[in-house]
TINUMI-999159 format. One record per residue (C-alpha): residue in one letter; x, y, z. Coordinates in steps of 0.25 Angstrom, whole numbers, always signed. Layout:
code/X/Y/Z
A/X/Y/Z .
...
// end
This chain:
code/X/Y/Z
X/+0/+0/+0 .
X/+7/+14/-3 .
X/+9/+24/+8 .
X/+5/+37/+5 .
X/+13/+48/+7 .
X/+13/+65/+6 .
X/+22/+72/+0 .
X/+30/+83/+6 .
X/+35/+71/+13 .
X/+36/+69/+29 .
X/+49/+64/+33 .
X/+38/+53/+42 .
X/+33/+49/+29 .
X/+48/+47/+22 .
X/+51/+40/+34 .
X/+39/+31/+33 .
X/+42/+26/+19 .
X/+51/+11/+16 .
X/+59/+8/+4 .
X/+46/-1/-5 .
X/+34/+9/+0 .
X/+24/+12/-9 .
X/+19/+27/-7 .
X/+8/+36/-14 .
X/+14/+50/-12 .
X/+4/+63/-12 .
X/+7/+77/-9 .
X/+18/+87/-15 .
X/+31/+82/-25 .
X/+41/+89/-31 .
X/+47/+86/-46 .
X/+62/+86/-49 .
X/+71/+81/-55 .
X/+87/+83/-60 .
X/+87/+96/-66 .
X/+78/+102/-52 .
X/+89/+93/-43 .
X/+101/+101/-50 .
X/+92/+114/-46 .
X/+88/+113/-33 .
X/+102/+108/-31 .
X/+107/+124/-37 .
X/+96/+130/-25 .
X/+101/+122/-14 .
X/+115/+126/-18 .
X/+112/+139/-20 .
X/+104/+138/-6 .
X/+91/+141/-13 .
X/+79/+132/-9 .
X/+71/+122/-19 .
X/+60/+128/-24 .
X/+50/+117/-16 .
X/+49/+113/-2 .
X/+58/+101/-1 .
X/+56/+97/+13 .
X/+48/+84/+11 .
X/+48/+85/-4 .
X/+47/+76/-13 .
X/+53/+76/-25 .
X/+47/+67/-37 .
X/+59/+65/-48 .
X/+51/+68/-63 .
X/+49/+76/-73 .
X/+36/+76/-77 .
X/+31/+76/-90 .
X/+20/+86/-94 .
X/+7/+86/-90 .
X/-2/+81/-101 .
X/-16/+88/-102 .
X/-26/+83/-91 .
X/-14/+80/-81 .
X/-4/+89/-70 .
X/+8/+82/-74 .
X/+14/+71/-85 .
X/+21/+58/-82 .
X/+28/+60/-69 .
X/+38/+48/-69 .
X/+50/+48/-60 .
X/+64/+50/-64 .
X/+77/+43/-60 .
X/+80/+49/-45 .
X/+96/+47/-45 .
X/+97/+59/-53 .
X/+93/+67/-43 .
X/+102/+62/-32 .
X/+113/+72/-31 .
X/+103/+82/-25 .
X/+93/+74/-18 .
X/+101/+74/-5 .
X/+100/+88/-4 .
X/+87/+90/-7 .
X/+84/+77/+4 .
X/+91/+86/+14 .
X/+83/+98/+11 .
X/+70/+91/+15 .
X/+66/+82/+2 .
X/+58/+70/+8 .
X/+55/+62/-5 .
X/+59/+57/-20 .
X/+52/+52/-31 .
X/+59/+46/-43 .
X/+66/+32/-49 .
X/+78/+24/-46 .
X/+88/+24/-36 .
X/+95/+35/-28 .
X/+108/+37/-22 .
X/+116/+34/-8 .
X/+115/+47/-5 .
X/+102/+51/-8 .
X/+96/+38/+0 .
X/+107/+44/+11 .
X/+98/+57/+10 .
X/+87/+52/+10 .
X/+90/+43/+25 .
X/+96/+57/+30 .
X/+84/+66/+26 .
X/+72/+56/+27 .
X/+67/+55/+13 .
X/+60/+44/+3 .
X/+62/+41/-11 .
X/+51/+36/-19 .
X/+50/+29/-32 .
X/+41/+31/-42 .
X/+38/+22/-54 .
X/+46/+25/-68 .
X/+37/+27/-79 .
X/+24/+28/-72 .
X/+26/+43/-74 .
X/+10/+45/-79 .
X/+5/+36/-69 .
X/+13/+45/-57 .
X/+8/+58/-64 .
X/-7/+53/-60 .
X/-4/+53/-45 .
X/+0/+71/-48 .
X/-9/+80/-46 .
X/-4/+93/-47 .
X/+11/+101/-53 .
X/+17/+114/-51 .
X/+29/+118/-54 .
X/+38/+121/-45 .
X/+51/+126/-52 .
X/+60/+126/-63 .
X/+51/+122/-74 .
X/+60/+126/-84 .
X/+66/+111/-81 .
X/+53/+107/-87 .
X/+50/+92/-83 .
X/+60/+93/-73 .
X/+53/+105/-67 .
X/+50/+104/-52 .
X/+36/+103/-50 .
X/+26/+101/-38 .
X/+17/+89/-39 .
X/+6/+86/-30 .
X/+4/+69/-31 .
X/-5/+61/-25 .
X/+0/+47/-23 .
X/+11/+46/-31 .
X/+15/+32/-30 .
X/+30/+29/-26 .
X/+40/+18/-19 .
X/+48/+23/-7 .
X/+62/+17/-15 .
X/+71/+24/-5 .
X/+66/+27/+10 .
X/+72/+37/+21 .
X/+78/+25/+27 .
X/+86/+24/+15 .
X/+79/+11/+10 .
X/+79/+9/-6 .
X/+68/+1/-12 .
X/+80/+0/-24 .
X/+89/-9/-14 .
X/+76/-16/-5 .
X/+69/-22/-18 .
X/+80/-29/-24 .
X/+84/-35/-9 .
X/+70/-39/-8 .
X/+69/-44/-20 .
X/+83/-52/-20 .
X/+76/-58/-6 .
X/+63/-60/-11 .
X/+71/-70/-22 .
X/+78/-75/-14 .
X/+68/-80/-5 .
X/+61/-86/-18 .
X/+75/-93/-22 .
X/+75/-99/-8 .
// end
């Protein structure tokens, strides 16, 4: 049965979440992706803020496709996570509680994720239609001359996702092929 969850994430909640949940997240999420980490990475040099409230945020890794008549948004599929990895520790000490994307992420962004208490969640590749059901609203937030890679607010209700990486540092990317190596194992016997 998934656990539903709000978003801007309580750390109680993050703290509440196991590597394997299934969740059905509502409430606010942020869009960004490369070319917005290289940018908020110039602010926090420059000792400027990000232009969102990042304390218990959670950012959502797409660029989503335009909106097609009759609808707030395209396909809203995730992108790969990795390339974001070389600003997410900041942004994790800065408040964010949460990630959406694909695939794995690095030492030491999992080591971030343990210090500052968050969660990353996986999100089916390409079921990008099917997740821009669960939004219902977009704004933009900033730079939209990035176009698909603007940042944009999304209001969703029960976004379906997979904690892959909890606060305790658990990775569903390590867990499910131990689990199944035993569970074959078991069979063999």
């Amino acid at each position: 049965m998934p656990i539903p969850i709000s978003a801007p994430l309580s750390i109680e909640t993050v703290r509440n979440l196991r590597a394997g949940d299934s969740v059905l997240l509502s409430g606010t999420v942020y869009t960004a992706r490369d070319a917005a980490h290289r940018r908020f990475r110039a602010l926090l040099e420059a000792g400027e803020p990000l232009p969102f409230p990042i304390e218990g945020a959670v950012l959502y890794y797409v660029g989503p496709t335009p909106a097609p008549p009759g609808r707030v948004i395209g396909a809203a599929g995730p992108t790969t996570s990795y390339r974001m990895d070389a600003d997410t520790p900041a942004l994790l000490r800065l408040g964010l509680r949460g990630m959406i994307g694909k695939g794995r992420r690095g030492d030491e962004v999992i080591e971030a994720m343990r210090e500052t208490g968050a969660v990353y969640f996986g999100a089916i590749g390409g079921a990008g239609a099917l997740l821009a059901k669960c939004v219902r609203s977009v704004e933009t937030v900033c730079y939209p001359d990035l176009g698909t890679e603007a940042v944009r607010r999304l209001e969703v209700v029960d976004l379906p996702l997979t904690v892959v990486i909890d606060a305790a540092g658990r990775n569903l990317y390590e867990l499910g092929p131990e689990e199944y190596r035993r569970s074959r194992a078991r069979r063999e016997a």
